[in-house]
C-alpha positions in Angstrom: 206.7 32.0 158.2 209.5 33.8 159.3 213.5 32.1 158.9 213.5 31.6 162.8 210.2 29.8 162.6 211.4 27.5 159.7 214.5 26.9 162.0 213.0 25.7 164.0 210.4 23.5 162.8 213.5 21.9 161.3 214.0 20.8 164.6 211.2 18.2 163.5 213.5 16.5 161.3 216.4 16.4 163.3 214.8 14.4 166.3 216.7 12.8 168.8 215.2 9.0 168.5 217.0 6.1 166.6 214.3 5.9 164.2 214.0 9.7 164.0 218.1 9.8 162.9 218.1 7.0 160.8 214.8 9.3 159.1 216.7 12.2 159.3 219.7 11.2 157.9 217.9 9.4 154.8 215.9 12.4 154.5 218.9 14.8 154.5 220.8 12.0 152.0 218.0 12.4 149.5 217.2 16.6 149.7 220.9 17.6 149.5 222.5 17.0 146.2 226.1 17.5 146.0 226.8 20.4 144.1 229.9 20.0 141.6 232.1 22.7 143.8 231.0 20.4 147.0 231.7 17.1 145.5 235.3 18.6 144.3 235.9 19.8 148.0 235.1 16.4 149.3 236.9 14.4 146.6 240.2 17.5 147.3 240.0 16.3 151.1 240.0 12.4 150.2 243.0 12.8 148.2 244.5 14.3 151.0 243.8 11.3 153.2 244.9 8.7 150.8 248.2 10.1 150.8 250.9 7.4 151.2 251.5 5.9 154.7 254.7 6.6 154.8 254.2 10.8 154.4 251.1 10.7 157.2 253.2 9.2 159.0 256.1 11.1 159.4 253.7 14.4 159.2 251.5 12.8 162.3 254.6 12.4 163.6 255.9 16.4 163.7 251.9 17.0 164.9 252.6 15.1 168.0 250.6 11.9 167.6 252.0 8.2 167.3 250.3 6.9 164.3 249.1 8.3 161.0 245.2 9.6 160.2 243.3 6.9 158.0 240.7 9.6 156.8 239.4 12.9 157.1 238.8 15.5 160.0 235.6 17.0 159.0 234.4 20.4 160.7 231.1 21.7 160.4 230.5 25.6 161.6 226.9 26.4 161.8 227.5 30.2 162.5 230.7 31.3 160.3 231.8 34.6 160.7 234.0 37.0 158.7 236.9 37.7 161.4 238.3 41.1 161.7 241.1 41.4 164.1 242.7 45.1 164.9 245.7 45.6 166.7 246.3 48.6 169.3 248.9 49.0 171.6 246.6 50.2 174.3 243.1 51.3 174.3 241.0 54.4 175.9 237.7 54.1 176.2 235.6 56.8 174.5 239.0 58.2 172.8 240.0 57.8 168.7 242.1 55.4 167.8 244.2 55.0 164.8 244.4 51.4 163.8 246.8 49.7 160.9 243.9 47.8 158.1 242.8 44.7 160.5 243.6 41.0 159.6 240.2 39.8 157.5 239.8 36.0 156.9 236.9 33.1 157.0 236.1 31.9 160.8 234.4 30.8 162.7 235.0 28.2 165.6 235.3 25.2 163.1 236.9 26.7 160.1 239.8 27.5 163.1 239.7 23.9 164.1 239.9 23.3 160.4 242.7 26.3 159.8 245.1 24.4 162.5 244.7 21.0 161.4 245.4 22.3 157.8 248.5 23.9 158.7 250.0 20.9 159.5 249.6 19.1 156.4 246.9 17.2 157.7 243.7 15.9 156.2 240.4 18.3 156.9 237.2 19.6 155.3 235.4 22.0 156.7 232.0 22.3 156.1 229.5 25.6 156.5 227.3 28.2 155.0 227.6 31.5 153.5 225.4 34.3 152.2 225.4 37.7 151.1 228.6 39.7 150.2 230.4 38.5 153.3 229.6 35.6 152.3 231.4 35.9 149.0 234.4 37.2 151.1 234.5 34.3 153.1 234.3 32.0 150.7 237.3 33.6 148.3 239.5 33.3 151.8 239.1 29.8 152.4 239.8 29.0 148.6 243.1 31.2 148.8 243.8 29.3 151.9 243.4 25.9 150.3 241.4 24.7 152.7 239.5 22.0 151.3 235.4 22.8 151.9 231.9 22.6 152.0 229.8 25.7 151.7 225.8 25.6 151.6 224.6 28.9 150.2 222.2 30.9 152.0 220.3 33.7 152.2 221.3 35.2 155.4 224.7 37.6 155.1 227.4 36.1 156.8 227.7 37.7 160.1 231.3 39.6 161.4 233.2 39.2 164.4 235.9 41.8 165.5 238.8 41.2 167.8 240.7 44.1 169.3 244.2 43.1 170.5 245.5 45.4 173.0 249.1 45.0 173.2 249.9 47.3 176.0 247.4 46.1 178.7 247.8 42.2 177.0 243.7 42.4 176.3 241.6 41.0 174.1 238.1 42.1 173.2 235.6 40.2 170.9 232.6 41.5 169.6 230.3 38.9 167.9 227.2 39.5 165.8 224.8 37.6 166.1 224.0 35.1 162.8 221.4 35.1 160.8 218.5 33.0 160.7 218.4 29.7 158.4 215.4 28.1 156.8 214.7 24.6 156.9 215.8 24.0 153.5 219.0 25.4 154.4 219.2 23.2 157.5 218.6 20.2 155.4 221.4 20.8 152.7 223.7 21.8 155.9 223.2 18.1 157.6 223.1 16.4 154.0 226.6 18.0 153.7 227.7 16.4 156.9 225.8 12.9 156.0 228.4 12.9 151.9 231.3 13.7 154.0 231.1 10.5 156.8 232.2 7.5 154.5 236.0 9.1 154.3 235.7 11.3 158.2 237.7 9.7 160.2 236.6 12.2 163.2 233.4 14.4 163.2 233.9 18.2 164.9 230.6 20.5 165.3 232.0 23.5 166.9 231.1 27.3 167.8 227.7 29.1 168.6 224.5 28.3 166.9 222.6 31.1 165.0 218.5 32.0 165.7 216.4 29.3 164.9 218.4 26.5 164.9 217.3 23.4 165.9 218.0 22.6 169.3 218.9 19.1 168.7 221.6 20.5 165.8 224.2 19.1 167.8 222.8 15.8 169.3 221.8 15.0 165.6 225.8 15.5 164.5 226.8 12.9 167.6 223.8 10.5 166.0 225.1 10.9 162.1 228.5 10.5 163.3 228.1 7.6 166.0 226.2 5.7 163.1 229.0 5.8 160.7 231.2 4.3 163.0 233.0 8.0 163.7 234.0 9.9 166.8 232.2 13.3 167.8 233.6 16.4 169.0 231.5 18.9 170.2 232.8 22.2 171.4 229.5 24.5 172.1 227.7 26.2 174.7 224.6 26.4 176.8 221.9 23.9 176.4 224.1 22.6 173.3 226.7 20.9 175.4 224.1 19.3 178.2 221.7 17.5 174.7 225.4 16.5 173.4 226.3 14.9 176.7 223.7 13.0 176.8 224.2 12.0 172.7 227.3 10.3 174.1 229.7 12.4 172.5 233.2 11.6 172.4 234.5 14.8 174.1 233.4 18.1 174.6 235.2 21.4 174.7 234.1 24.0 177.0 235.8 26.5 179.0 235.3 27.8 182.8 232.6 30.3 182.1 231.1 28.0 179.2 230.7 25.1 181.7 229.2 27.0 184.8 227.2 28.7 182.7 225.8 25.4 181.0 225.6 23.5 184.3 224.8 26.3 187.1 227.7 24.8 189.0 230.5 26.9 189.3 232.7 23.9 189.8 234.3 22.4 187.2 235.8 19.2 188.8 231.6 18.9 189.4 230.3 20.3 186.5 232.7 18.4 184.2 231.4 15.0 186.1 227.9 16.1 185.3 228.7 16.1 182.0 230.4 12.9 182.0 227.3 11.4 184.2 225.2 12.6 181.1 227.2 10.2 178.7 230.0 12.1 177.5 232.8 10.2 177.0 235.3 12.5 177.7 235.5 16.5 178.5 238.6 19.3 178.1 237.8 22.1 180.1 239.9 24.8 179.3 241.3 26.9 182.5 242.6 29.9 181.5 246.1 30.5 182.8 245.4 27.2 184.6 245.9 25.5 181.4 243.2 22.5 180.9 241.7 20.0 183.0 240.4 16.6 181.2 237.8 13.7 182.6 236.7 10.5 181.1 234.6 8.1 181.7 236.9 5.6 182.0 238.5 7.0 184.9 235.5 8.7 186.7 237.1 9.2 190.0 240.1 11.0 188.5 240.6 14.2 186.5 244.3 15.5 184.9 245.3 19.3 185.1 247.9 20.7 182.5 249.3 23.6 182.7 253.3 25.8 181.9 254.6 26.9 184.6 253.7 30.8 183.4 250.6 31.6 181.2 252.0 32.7 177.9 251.2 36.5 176.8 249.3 36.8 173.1 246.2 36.7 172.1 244.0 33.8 173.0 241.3 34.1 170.7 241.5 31.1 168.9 243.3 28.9 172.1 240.3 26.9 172.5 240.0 25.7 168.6 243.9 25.0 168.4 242.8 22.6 171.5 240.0 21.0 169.6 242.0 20.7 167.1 244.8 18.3 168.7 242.0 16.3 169.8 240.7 15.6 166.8 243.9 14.7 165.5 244.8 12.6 168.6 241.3 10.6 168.2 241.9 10.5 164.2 245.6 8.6 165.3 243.9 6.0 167.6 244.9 8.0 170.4 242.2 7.5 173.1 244.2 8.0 176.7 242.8 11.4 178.2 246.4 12.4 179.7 247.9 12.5 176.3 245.2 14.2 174.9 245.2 16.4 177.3 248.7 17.3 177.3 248.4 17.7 173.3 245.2 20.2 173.7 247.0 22.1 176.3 250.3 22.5 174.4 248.2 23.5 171.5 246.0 25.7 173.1 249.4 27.6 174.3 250.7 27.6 170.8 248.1 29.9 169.7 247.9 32.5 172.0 251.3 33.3 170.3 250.0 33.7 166.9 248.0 37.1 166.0 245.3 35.5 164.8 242.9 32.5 165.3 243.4 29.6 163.5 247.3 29.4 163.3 249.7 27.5 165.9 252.8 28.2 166.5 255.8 25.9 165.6 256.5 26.0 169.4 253.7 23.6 170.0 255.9 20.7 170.7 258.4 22.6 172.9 255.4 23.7 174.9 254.1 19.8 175.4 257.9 19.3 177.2 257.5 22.1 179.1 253.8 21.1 180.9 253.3 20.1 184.1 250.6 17.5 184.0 248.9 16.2 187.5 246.7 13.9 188.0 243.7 14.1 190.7 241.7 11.5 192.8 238.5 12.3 194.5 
């Protein structure tokens, strides 16, 4: 039986009824045992969350949010990638180019998410696999990093993605290969990662593309593991992804413009965002562009928020979405649950790393930005 195959007959075990995610999880408990690197990751990331009150504090202070993080922000990346991003200042198509040696480093939509939250001296593991020599690569970067993780070896390489920043024209192109296959064992150590981490999460992120074969209930199954241990979901996916984790009652999900259409067939987002929302989402962030963000909850179905600066910033915006994830996370991590200020944290965010050359980083402008929104709010 092929990879794919297994994949997916993985999806078996990662079912979308209470009994079958109670199963799952026990199942998951019992076939993944914590290596001694893992349990060292997890235990790094707990001693980062029982820092004193006083130092969150005053750090979830500078981040933007009222009130410290009791726990950890765990990120789980089912398709990592080894980021490559060149710099040009302007491109010609079908014409040599000579290129400075590109920016290499772990990512992946998570490991970003992780990268931000990280930066700011905030509590986060990130959790995902790795194979083959870029594997090896990837795994060296996030331990010169310091970023506390999680890796499940396997035996698919670790794909690549390559950015090409075009200075000149303000461009940025992405071209992403496509992951490689996982077998169910994999699968299995993957979610028994996820399932050690949740007694010290204090939010739960599954973010970015999934690779061939993965179960399609991957990310219904995170909301279920997450929602059982008493600990918010974020899920910032696309396609048939975001509809199953809608209606898993996720916390909030992340999509952009194209993402949502795409996902819905709707190509409006005040519409498609209240599908979503109808589904059981408890809140969505729909990033705009240079509209800057739009937000809905279900609290509030009649109304939706818009923030955006009064100019879109010029950078590259690679890694804008995750930066947004990111201050969501750390907003629901605080206790923070009003959609405005989330919102208006995401957005600022989101802004702050467009100016960075790289995914993964925020800018120290990111609270100069939040002064500077504009934030609306919509009826009907």
């Amino acid at each position: 039986m092929s990879a794919a195959a297994e994949g997916q007959e993985a999806g078996a075990s990662v079912v979308s009824s209470a009994a079958g995610q109670d199963a799952m999880a026990s199942a998951v408990g019992q076939n993944a045992v914590s290596s001694a690197v893992g349990q060292d990751a997890v235990a790094s990331a707990a001693e980062q969350a029982a820092a004193s009150a006083a130092e969150q504090d005053s750090v979830a202070s500078a981040a933007g949010t009222t009130e410290g993080i009791r726990g950890i922000i765990v990120t789980v990346t089912p398709n990592p990638a080894v980021d490559l991003t060149y710099t040009v200042d302007g491109m010609h198509p079908g014409e040599s180019h000579r290129v400075a040696s590109p920016l290499v480093r772990a990512g992946g939509k998570g490991i970003n998410v992780s990268r931000v939250i990280h930066q700011l001296g905030l509590p986060t593991l990130a959790i995902t696999s790795c194979g083959g020599l870029g594997g090896e690569q990837f795994r060296q970067d996030l331990a010169a990093a310091g970023l506390a993780h999680r890796l499940v070896q396997v035996a698919a390489p670790t794909r690549r993605t390559i950015a090409l920043v075009d200075t000149a024209a303000d461009q940025t192109s992405i071209f992403n290969e496509a992951g490689g296959a996982l077998n169910t064992a994999e699968w299995r150590k993957l979610a028994g990662a996820v399932v050690d981490s949740l007694d010290t999460a204090a939010v739960l992120v599954g973010s970015g593309s999934l690779p061939a074969g993965a179960p399609a209930d991957f990310y219904p199954a995170l909301v279920a593991l997450a929602h059982n241990a008493g600990v918010p979901a974020i899920i910032d996916t696309s396609g048939a992804g975001i509809v199953a984790a809608a209606r898993a009652g996720a916390d909030l999900l992340k999509p952009n413009l194209e993402e949502l259409s795409a996902a819905l067939g709707d190509p409006d987002p005040v519409s498609a965002a209240r599908t979503l929302i109808d589904l059981g989402a408890k809140m969505v962030l729909v990033s705009a562009g240079p509209d800057g963000m739009l937000a809905f909850s279900a609290e509030a179905p009649e109304s939706y928020w818009q923030a955006h600066l009064v100019a879109p910033l010029r950078g590259n915006p690679t890694g804008a979405g995750d930066a947004a994830v990111a201050a969501a996370a750390v907003a629901l991590a605080s206790g923070v649950r009003d959609p405005e200020e989330i919102l208006r944290r995401a957005t600022a965010w989101s802004a702050a790393a467009v100016l960075m050359p790289a995914a993964g980083e925020l800018s120290p402008r990111y609270a100069q930005l939040a002064g500077e929104l504009i934030v609306s709010r919509h009826n009907g």
